[in-house]
C-alpha positions in Angstrom: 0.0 0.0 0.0 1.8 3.4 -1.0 1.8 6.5 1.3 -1.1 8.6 -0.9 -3.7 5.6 -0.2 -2.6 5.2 3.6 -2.8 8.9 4.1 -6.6 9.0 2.0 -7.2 5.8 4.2 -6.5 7.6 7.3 -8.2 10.9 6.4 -11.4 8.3 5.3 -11.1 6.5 8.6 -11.2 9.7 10.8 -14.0 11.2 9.2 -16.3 8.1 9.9 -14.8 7.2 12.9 -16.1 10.9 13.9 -19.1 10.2 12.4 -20.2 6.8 14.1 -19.6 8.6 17.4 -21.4 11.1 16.3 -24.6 8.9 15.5 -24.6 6.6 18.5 -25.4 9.7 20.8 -27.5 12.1 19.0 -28.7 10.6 16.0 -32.4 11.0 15.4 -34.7 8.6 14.3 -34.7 8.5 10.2 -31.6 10.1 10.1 -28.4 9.6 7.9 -25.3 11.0 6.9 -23.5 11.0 3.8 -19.7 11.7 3.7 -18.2 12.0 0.0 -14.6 11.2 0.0 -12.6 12.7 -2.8 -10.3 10.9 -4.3 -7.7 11.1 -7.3 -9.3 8.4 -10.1 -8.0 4.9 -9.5 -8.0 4.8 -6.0 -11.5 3.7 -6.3 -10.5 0.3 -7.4 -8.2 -0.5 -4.7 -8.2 -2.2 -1.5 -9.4 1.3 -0.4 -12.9 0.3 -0.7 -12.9 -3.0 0.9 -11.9 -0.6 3.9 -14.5 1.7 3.6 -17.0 -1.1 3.7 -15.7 -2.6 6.6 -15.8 0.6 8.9 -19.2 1.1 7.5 -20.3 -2.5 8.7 -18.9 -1.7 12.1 -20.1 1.5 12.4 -24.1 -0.2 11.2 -23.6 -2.5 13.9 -23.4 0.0 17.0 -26.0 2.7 15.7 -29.2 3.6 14.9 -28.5 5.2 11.7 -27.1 4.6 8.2 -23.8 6.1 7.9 -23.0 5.9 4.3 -19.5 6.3 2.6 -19.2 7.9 -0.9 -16.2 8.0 -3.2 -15.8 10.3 -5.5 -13.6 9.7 -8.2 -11.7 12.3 -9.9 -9.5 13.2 -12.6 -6.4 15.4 -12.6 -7.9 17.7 -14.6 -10.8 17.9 -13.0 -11.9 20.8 -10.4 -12.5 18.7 -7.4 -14.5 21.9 -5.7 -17.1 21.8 -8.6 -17.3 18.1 -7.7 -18.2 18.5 -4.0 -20.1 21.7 -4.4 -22.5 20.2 -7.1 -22.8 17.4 -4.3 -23.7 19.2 -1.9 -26.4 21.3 -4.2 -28.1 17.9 -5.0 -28.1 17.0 -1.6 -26.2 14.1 -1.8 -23.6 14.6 0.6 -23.8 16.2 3.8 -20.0 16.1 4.9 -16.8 16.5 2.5 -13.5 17.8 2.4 -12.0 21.1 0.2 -8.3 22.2 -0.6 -7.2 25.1 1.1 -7.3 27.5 -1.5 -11.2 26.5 -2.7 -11.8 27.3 1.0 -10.0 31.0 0.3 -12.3 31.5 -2.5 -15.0 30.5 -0.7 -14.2 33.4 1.7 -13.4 35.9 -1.1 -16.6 35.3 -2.8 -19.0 34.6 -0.1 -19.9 31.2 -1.5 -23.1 29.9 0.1 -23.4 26.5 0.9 -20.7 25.8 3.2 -19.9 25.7 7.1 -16.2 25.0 7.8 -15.7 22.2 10.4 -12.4 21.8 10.8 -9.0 21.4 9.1 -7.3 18.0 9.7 -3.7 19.4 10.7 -0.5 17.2 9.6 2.6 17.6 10.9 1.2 19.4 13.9 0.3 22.4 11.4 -2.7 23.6 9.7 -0.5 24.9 7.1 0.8 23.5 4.0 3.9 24.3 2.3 4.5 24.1 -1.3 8.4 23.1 -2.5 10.9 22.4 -5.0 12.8 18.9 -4.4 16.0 18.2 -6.1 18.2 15.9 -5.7 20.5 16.8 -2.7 23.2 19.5 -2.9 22.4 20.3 -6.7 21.5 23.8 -6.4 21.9 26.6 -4.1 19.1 29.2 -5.0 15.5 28.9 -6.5 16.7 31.4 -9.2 19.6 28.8 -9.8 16.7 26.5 -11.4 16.1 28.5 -14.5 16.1 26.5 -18.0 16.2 23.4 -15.7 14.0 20.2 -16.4 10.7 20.3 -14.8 7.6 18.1 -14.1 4.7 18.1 -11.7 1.0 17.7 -11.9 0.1 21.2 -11.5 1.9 24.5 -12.0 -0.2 26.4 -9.5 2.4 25.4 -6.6 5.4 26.0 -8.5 4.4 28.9 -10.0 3.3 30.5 -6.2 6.6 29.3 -5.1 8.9 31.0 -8.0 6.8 34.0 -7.1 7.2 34.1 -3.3 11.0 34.1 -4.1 10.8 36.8 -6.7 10.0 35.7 -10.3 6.8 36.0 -11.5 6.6 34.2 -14.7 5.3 31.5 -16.4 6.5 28.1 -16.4 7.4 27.8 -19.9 9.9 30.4 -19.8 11.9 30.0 -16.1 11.8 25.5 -16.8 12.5 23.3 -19.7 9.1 21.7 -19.4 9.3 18.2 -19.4 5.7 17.3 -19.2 3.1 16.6 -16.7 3.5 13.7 -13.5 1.3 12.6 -11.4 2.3 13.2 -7.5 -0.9 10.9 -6.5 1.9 8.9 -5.9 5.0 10.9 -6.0 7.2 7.7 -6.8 7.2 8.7 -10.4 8.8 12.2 -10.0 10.9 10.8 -7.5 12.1 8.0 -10.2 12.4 10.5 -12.7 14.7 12.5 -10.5 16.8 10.2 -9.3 17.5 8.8 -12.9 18.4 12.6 -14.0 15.2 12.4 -16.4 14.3 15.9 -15.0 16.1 17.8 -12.0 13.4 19.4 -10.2 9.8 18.6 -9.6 7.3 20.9 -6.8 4.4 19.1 -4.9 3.5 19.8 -1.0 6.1 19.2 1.3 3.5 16.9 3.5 3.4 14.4 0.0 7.0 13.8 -0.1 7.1 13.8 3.7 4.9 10.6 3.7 6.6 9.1 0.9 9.6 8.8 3.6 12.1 9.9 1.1 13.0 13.2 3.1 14.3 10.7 5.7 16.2 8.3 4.1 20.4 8.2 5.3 21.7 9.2 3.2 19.5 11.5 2.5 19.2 12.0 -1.7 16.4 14.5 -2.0 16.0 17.9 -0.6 13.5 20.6 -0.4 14.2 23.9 -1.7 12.7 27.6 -1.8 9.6 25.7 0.5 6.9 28.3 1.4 3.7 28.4 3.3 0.6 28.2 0.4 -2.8 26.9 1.7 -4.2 24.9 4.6 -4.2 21.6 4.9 -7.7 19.7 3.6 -10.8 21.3 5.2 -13.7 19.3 6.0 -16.9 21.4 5.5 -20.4 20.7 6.1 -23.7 21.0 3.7 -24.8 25.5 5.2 -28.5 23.8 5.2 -27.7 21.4 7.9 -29.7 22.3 10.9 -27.4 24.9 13.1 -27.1 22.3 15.9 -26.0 19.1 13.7 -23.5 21.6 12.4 -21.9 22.9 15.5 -22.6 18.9 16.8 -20.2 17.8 13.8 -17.5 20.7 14.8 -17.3 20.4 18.6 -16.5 16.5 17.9 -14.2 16.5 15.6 -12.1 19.1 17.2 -12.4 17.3 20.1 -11.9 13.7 18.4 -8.2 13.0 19.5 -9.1 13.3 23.3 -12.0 11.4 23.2 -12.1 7.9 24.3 -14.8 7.0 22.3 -12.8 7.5 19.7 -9.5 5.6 20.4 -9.8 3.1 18.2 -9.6 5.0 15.0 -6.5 7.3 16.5 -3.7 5.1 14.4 -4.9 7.2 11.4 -3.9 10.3 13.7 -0.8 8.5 13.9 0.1 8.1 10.6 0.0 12.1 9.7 1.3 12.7 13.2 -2.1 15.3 12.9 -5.3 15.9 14.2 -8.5 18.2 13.5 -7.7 21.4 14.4 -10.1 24.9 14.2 -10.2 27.0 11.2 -8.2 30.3 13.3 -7.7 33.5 11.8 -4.6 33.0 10.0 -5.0 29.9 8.5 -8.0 31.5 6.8 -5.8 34.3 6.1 -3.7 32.2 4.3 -6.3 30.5 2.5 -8.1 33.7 1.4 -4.2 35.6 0.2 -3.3 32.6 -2.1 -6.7 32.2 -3.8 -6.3 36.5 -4.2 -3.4 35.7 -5.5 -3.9 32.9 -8.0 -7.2 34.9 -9.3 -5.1 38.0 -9.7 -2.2 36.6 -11.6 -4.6 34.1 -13.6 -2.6 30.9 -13.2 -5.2 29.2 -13.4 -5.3 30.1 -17.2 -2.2 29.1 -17.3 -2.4 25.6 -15.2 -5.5 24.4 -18.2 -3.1 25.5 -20.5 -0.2 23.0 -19.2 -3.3 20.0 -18.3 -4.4 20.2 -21.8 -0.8 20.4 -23.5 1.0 17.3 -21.2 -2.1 15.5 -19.6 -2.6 12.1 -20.9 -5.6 10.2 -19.4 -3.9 7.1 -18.8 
């Protein structure tokens, strides 16, 4: 099992671990909840959903209520928020999760529809950092990267990175483009660097730092020119939920990793070394700075531009 399906796998098993606690003290009768768990296409056909049936047959068996699992397949070039939002709309999912910056556009815009929950911390941080990883010692300086060989899945992070350290233009012109990679897993740019095929790739820093490759001896890989982008994944609720289900959902899964009743799902705290932690002020900041910023600067023009040029639906 690779590190991007134990990390979905623990994110899955949180959420209805909340979720069964929930239900067995306060579910009413002829209620249900559905969670929708995003997920990058081809995880669906894993063992991933053997486990999501199994939690969901132990959570039938201690409450009153269905609780109802739904995956939600997606593309790379697909907009995920779309997804979850037209969900939501149809009223066919009352919990799901977000990426940090749909959350900042949320906020920008006023989007109705959604009541933040919580954001499920990693590395003991509701932030995420977005980085450049080249093989170790290779360069000094993000500026030393120019005309080298790049991939990624997205050029939103690299391009917010390259701008954060003072160059604000397009991938096309700073990198020899090599083509898009998929970092749902990362083993492929992490192949492709190693062998020299490209030398420099960007993804979250959490990604790699679940692959285990940042802590190899010796160490062959290292970030560079990392900075803080968006939160980590927020988990959101469905706005016409009744006000007490909603601030039900919040208090216990901010709560979740002290509560006994839910000890038995805390290995998939574990494996994040995480927990849910409140949506503050400056993580929202955050959040509602980089969506100002990709909207501004229009790299999202530009990321469609690089998904239909190098994307290849395998």
């Amino acid at each position: 099992m690779n590190k991007t399906m134990k990390i979905t796998i623990a994110v899955s098993i949180a959420a209805l671990g909340l979720f069964a606690f929930f239900a067995r003290n306060s579910a009413a009768a002829g209620e249900k909840f559905v969670v929708a768990l995003p997920m990058i296409e081809g995880f669906e056909d894993t063992k991933l959903v053997e486990v999501f049936k199994q939690i969901n047959d132990v959570v039938s068996k201690k409450v009153g209520v269905p609780v109802l699992s739904e995956n939600l397949p997606f593309k790379h070039n697909e907009d995920l928020f779309t997804i979850v939002k037209d969900r939501f709309k149809a009223k066919k999912a009352d919990i799901s999760y977000i990426n940090g910056r749909d959350h900042g556009a949320v906020l920008l815009d006023k989007t109705q529809g959604f009541e933040t929950l919580a954001v499920l911390g990693m590395n003991k941080s509701t932030i995420e950092k977005g980085c450049f990883f080249i093989r170790k010692g290779s360069f000094k300086s993000v500026a030393d990267l120019r005309g080298k060989k790049w991939k990624g899945s997205a050029t939103v992070t690299p391009r917010y990175v390259l701008y954060k350290n003072g160059i604000n233009e397009p991938l096309e012109s700073f990198f020899d483009v090599r083509g898009f990679e998929t970092d749902s897993p990362v083993a492929p740019l992490i192949d492709d660097l190693k062998s020299g095929a490209i030398d420099v790739f960007s993804t979250y820093y959490h990604t790699m730092w679940l692959s285990g490759e940042l802590k190899k001896k010796p160490q062959e890989i290292e970030a560079l020119g990392c900075e803080p982008m968006e939160s980590h994944w927020v988990f959101v609720a469905r706005s016409d939920l009744p006000k007490e289900r909603v601030d039900q959902f919040r208090r216990i899964f901010l709560s979740a990793d002290k509560d006994p009743d839910f000890k038995q799902f805390g290995f998939a705290f574990m494996m994040i070394d995480g927990r849910f932690m409140p949506m503050d002020e400056k993580t929202a900041s955050v959040n509602k700075s980089f969506a100002k910023l990709i909207r501004d600067n229009k790299w999202i023009d530009e990321e469609k531009a690089f998904m239909k040029k190098y994307f290849k639906q395998k």
